[in-house]
VEXSEMAR-56265 format. One line per field, with one value per residue (C-alpha): x, y, z; residue number from 1; residue in three letters. Coordinates in Angstrom, 1 decimal, decimal comma, padded with zeros to 4 digits, always signed. Layout:
u <- (X ...) .
v <- (Y ...) .
w <- (Z ...) .
i <- (NUM ...) .
aa <- (ALA ...) .
//
This chain:
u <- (-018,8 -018,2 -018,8 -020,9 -018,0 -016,1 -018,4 -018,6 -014,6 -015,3 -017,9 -015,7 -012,6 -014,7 -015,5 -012,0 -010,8 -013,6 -012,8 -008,9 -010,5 -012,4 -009,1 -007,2 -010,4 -010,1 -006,4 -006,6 -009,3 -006,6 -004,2 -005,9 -004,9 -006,7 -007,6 -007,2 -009,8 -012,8 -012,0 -014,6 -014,1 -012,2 -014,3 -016,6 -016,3 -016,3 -019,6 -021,1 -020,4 -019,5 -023,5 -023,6 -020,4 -020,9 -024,0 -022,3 -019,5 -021,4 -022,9 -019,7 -018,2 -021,5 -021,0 -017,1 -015,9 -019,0 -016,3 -015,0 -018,7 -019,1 -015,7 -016,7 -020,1 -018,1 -016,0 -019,2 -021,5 -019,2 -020,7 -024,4 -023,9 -021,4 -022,2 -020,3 -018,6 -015,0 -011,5 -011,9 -016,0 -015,7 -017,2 -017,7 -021,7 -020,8 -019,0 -021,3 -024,2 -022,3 -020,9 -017,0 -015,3 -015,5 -013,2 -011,4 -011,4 -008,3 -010,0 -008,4 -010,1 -010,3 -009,5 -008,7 -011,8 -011,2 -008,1 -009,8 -013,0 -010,0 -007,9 -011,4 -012,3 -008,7 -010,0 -012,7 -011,0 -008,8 -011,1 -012,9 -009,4 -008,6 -012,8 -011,2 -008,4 -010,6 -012,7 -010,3 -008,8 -012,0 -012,6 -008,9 -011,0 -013,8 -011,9 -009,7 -012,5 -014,8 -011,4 -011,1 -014,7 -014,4 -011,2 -012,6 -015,6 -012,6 -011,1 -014,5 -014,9 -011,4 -012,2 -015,7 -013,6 -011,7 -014,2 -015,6 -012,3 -011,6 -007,9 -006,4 -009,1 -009,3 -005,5 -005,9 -008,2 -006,4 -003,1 -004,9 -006,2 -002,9 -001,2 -004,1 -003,5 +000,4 -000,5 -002,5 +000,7 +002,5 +000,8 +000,2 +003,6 +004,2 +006,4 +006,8 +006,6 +007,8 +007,0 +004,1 +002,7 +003,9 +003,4 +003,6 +007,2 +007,7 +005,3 +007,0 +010,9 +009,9 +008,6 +011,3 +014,0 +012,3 +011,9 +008,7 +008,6 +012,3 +012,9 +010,7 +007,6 +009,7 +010,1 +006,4 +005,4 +007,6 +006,2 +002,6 +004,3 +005,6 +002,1 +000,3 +002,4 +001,9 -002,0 -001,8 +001,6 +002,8 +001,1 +004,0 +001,6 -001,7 -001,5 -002,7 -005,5 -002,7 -001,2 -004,2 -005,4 -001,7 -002,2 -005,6 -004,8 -001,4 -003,2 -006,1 -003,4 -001,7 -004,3 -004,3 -000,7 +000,3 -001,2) .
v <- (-005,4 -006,0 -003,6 -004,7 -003,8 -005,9 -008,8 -008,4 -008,9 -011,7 -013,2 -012,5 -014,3 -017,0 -017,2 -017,0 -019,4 -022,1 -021,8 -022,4 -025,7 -026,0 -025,4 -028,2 -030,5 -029,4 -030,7 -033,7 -034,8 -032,7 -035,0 -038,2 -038,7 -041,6 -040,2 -042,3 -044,4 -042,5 -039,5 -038,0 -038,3 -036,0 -033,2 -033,7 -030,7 -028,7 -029,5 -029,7 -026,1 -023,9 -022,8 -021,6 -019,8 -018,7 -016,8 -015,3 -014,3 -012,9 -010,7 -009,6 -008,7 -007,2 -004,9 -004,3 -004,9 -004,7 -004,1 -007,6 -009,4 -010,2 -011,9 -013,8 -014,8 -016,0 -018,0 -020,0 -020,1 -019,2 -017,2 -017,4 -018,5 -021,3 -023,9 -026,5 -027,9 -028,2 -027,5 -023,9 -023,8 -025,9 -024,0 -024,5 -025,3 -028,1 -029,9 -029,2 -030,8 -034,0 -033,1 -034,6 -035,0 -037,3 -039,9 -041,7 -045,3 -045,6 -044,0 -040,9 -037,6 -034,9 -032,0 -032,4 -031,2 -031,3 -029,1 -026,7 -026,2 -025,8 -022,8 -021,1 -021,4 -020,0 -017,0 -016,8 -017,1 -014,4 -012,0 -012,6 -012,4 -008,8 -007,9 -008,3 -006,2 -003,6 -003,5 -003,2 -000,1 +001,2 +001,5 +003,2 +005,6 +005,9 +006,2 +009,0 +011,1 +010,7 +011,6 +014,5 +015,9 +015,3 +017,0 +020,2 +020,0 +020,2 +023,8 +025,5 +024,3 +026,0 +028,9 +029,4 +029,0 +031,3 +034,1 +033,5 +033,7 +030,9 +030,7 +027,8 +025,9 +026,7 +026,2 +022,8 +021,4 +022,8 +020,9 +017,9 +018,2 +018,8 +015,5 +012,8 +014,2 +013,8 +010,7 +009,6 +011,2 +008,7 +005,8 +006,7 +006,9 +003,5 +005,3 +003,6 +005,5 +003,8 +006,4 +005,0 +008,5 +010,5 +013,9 +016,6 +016,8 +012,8 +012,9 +015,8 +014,1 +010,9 +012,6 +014,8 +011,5 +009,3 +012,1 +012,8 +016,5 +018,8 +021,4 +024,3 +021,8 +020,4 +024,2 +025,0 +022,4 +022,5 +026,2 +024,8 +022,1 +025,2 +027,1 +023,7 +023,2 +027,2 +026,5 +022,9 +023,0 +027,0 +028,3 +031,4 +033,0 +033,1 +032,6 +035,7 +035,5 +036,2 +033,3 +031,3 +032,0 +031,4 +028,0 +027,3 +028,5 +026,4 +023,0 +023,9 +024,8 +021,8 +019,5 +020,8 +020,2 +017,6 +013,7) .
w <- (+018,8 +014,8 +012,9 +009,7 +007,4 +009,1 +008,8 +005,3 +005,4 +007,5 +005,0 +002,2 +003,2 +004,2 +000,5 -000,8 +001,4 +000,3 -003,4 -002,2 -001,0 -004,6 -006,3 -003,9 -004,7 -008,3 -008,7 -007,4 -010,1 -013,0 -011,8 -011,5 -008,0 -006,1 -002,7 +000,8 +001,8 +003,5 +001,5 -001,1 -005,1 -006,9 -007,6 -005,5 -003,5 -006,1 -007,9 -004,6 -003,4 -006,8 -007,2 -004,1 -004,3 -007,5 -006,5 -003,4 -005,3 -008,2 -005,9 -004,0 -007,6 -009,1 -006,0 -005,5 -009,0 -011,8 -014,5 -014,1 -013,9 -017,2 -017,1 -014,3 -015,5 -018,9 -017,6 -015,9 -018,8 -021,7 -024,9 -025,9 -029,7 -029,0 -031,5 -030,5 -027,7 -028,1 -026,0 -026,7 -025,9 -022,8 -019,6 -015,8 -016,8 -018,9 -016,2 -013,5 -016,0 -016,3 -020,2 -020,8 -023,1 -025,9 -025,9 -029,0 -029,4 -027,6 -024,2 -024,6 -024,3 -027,3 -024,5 -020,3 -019,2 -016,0 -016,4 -018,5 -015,7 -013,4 -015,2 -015,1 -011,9 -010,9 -012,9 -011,3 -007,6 -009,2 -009,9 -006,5 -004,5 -006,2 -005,7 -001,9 -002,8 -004,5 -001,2 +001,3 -000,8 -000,9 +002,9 +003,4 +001,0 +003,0 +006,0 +004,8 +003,0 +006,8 +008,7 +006,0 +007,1 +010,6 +010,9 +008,9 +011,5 +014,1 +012,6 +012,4 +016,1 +016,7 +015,0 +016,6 +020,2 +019,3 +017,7 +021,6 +023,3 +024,2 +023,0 +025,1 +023,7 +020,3 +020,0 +022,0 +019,5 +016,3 +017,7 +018,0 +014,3 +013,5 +015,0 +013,8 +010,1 +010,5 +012,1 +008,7 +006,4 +008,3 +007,5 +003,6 +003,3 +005,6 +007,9 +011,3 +014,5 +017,6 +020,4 +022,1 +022,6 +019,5 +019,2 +015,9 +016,7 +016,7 +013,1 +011,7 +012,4 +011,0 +007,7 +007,5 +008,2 +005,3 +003,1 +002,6 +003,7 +003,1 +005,6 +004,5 +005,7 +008,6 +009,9 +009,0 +011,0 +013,8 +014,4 +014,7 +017,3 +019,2 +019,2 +020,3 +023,5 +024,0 +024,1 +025,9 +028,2 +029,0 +031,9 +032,0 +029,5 +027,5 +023,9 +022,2 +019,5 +016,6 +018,0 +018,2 +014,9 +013,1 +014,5 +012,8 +010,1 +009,6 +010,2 +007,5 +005,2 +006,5 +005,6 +002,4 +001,2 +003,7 +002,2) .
i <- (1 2 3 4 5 6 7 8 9 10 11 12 13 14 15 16 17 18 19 20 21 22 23 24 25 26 27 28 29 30 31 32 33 34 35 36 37 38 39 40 41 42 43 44 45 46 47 48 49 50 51 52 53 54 55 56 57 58 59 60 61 62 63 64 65 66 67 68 69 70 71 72 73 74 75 76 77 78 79 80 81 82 83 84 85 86 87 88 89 90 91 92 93 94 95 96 97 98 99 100 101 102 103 104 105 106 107 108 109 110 111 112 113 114 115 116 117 118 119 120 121 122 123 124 125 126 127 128 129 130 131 132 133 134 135 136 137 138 139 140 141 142 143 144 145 146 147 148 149 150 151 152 153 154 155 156 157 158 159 160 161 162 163 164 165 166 167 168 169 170 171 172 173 174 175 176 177 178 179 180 181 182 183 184 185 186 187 188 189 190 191 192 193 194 195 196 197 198 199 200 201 202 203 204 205 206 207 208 209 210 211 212 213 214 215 216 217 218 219 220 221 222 223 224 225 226 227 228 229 230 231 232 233 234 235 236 237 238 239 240 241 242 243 244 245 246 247 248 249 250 251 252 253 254 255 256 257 258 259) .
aa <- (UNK UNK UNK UNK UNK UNK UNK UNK UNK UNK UNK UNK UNK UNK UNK UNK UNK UNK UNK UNK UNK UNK UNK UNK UNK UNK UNK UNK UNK UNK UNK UNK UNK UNK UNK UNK UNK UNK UNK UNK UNK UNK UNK UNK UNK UNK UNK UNK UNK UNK UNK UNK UNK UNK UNK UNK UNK UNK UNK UNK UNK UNK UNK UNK UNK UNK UNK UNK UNK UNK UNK UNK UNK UNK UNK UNK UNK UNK UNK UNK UNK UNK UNK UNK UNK UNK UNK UNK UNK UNK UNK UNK UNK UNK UNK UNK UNK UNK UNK UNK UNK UNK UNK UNK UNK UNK UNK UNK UNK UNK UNK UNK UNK UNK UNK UNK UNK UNK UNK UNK UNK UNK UNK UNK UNK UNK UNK UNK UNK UNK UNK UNK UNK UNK UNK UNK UNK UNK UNK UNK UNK UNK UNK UNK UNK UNK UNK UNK UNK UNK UNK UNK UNK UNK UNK UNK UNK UNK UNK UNK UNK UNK UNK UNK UNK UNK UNK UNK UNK UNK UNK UNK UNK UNK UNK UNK UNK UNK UNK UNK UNK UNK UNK UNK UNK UNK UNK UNK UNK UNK UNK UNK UNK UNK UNK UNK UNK UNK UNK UNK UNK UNK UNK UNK UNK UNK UNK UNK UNK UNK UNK UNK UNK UNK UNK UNK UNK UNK UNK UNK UNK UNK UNK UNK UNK UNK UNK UNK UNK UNK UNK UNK UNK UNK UNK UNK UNK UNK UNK UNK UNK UNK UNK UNK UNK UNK UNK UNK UNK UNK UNK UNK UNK UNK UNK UNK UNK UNK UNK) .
//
């Protein structure tokens, strides 16, 4: 089942990909090309769809990117006091209302209106295209703050199983704490894991390969490895509390110095 976050992915590269078409559309009526037989005119598509795309993606950019709206809503309907209409005046609106240039007695145009409308509609399909960009980085945000909270949920569980003595436990559930937050380090820093089942010892070599721990850290962590598979793997003995609680503590100080 989609999640509605990811429908609104959907919907919005649905929307980028239809102003690519405008833009195709677009440059065949900057170039003057003839189209085939049974195809539509030149800039057709374009005056045809832009409304309705403009007020989708006015709304995605109000939303995602508002410091960039009034850019966008420019390059549409250009500045309120324009007193003329001229190459550097020109906007979106006036093409979509029917207004060209004016042409000399030779037939040839002041300004290439059509080439203006498109540079600033490739703005526009700019600004929309790094709206996306702006989004996407905002739900790796989102994901990481959620993970953050769930994960400090996680050690007060630990703690509370281990304030009741429940040691194996506790330590079972601070280890796995442990390994989804080196699993996150991981990918922040883009490093690739190949195990098909990693573990903190497969997290912690990888960091400590590409550089993004030194030893110290490597050792650190190793040691909260070692008091996991105590907790999860050694039945020759219990874990004791000191044990328990020198594992809880290392992933909370962990999380804290480890992104």
């Amino acid at each position: 089942m989609k999640t509605n976050l990811s429908r609104y992915q959907d919907d919005l590269d649905r929307l980028i990909k239809l102003s690519e078409q405008m833009l195709s559309d677009l440059l065949l009526a900057v170039s003057s090309k003839k189209t085939k037989k049974g195809e539509g005119k030149p800039g057709l598509l374009f005056s045809s769809s832009y409304q309705q795309w403009y007020s989708v993606a006015h709304e995605v950019i109000r939303q995602i990117l508002p410091t960039r709206l009034s850019d966008f809503e420019t390059l549409y309907q250009g500045y309120e006091k324009r007193k003329s209409i001229n190459a550097q005046t020109y906007t979106i609106r006036d093409w979509l209302l029917g207004i060209r240039s004016p042409e000399g007695f030779d037939g040839s145009k002041a300004y290439d209106d059509a080439a203006m409308v498109f540079m600033q509609f490739q703005m526009q399909q700019l600004i929309l295209v790094s709206a996306k960009l702006r989004f996407e980085s905002s739900l790796l945000d989102i994901r990481q703050i959620l993970r953050a909270d769930l994960f400090d949920s996680e050690v007060d569980s630990a703690r509370e199983l281990l304030k009741n003595g429940f040691l194996r436990a506790a330590g079972a559930v601070a280890g796995v704490v442990a390994e989804k937050h080196l699993e996150q380090v991981c990918e922040n820093h883009n490093v690739s894991i190949k195990k098909k089942v990693p573990t903190i010892s497969t997290y912690n070599d990888a960091l400590k390969n590409e550089g993004v721990i030194e030893i110290p850290e490597w050792r650190f962590i190793q040691r909260l490895g070692d008091l996991r598979n105590l907790c999860d793997h050694n039945r020759d003995r219990e874990p004791t509390k000191d044990e328990v609680a020198e594992l809880i503590d290392g992933v909370e100080k962990l999380m804290k110095t480890a992104f």
